[in-house]
C-alpha positions as CSV (number, residue, x, y, z in Angstrom):
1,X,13.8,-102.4,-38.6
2,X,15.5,-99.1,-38.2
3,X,13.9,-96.9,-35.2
4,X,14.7,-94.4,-37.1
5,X,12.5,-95.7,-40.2
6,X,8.9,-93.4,-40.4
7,X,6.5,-96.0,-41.9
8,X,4.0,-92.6,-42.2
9,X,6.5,-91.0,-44.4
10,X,7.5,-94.0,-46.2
11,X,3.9,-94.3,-48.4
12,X,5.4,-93.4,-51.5
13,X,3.2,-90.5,-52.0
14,X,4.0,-88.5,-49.3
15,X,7.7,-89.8,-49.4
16,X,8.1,-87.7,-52.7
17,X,5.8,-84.3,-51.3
18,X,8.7,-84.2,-48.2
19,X,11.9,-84.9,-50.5
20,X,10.5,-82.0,-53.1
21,X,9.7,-79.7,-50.3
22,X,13.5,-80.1,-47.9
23,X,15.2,-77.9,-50.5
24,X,12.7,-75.6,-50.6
25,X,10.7,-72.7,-49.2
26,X,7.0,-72.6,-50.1
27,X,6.0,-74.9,-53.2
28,X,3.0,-74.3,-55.2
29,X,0.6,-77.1,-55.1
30,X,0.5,-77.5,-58.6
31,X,4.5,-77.8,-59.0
32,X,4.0,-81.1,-56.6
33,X,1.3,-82.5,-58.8
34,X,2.9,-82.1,-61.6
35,X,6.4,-83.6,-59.9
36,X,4.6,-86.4,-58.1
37,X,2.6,-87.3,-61.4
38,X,-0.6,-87.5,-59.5
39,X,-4.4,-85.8,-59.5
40,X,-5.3,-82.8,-57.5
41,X,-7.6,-85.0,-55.3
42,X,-4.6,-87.6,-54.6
43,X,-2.1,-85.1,-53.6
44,X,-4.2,-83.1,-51.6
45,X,-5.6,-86.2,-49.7
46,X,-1.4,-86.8,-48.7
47,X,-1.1,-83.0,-48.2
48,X,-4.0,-83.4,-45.7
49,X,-2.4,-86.2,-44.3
50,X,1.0,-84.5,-43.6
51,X,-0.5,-81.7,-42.2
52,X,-2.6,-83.2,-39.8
53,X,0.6,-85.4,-38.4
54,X,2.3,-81.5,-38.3
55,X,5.1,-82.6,-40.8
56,X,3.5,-79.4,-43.4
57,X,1.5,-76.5,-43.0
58,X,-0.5,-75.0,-46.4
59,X,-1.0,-71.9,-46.9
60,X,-3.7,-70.5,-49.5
61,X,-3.5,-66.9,-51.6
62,X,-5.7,-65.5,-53.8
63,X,-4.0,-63.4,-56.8
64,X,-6.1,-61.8,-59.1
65,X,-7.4,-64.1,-61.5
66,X,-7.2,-68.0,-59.0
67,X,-6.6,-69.0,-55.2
68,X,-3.0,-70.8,-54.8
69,X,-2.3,-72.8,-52.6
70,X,1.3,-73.2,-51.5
71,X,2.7,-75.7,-49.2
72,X,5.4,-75.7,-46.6
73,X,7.7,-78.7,-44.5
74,X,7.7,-77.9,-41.0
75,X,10.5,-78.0,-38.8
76,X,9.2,-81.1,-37.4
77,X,8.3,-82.3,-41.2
78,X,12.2,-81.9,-42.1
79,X,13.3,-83.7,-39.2
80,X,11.2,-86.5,-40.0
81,X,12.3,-86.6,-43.2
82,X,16.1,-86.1,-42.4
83,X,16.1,-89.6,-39.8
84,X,13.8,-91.6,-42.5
85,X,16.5,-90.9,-45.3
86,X,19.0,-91.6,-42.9
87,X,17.1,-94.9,-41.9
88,X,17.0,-95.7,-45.9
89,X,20.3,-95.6,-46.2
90,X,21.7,-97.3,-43.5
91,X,19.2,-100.2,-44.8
92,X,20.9,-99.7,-48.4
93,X,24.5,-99.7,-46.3
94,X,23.9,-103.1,-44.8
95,X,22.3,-104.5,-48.1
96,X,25.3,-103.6,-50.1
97,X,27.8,-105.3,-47.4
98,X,25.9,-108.4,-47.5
99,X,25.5,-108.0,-51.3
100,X,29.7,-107.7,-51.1
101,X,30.8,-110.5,-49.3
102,X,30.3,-114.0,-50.1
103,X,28.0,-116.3,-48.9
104,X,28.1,-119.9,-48.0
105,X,26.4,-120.9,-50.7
106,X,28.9,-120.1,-53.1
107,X,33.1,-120.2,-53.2
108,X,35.1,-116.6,-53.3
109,X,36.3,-115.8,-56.4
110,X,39.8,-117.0,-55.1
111,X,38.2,-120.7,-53.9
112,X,37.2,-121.8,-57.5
């Protein structure tokens, strides 16, 4: 396995939280619910999760009518998330060598 691979940031879950927030600033809770296709409950559970391992920090505001709550990757976070994608594809870099060159199973093209 890659050391660079994260297996905290690869549950799918909070995977897709850190790849929506890396372009970003502050996301609204709500816009990575929606994104991730999951329940309040779910997402914050993994926002929870990411916090606590210091990869996000939350912040909550209260407009005038509802409390928002907004959330943030960290320095750290991005980091994280910068050496698992790297990890990823490095792993889809060696797949698609093997995948191109021929096995001993079966002839090249130019042995038929």
């Amino acid at each position: 396995m890659d050391p660079l691979f994260d297996e905290f940031l690869h549950v799918p879950a909070r995977l897709s939280v850190v790849a929506l927030l890396a372009p970003a600033d502050w996301v609204d809770f709500g816009f990575l619910r929606d994104s991730v296709g999951t329940s309040d409950s779910a997402l914050s559970k993994q926002v929870s999760a990411l916090a606590a391992a210091g990869y996000v920090v939350v912040r909550k505001d209260q407009d005038k009518r509802a409390r928002r709550t907004y959330v943030q990757l960290t320095p750290q976070g991005r980091s994280a998330f910068q050496r698992h994608a790297a990890a990823l594809e490095r792993i889809v870099a060696l797949a698609r060598d093997s995948a191109d060159r021929p096995t001993t199973d079966q002839p090249a093209a130019d042995q038929k």
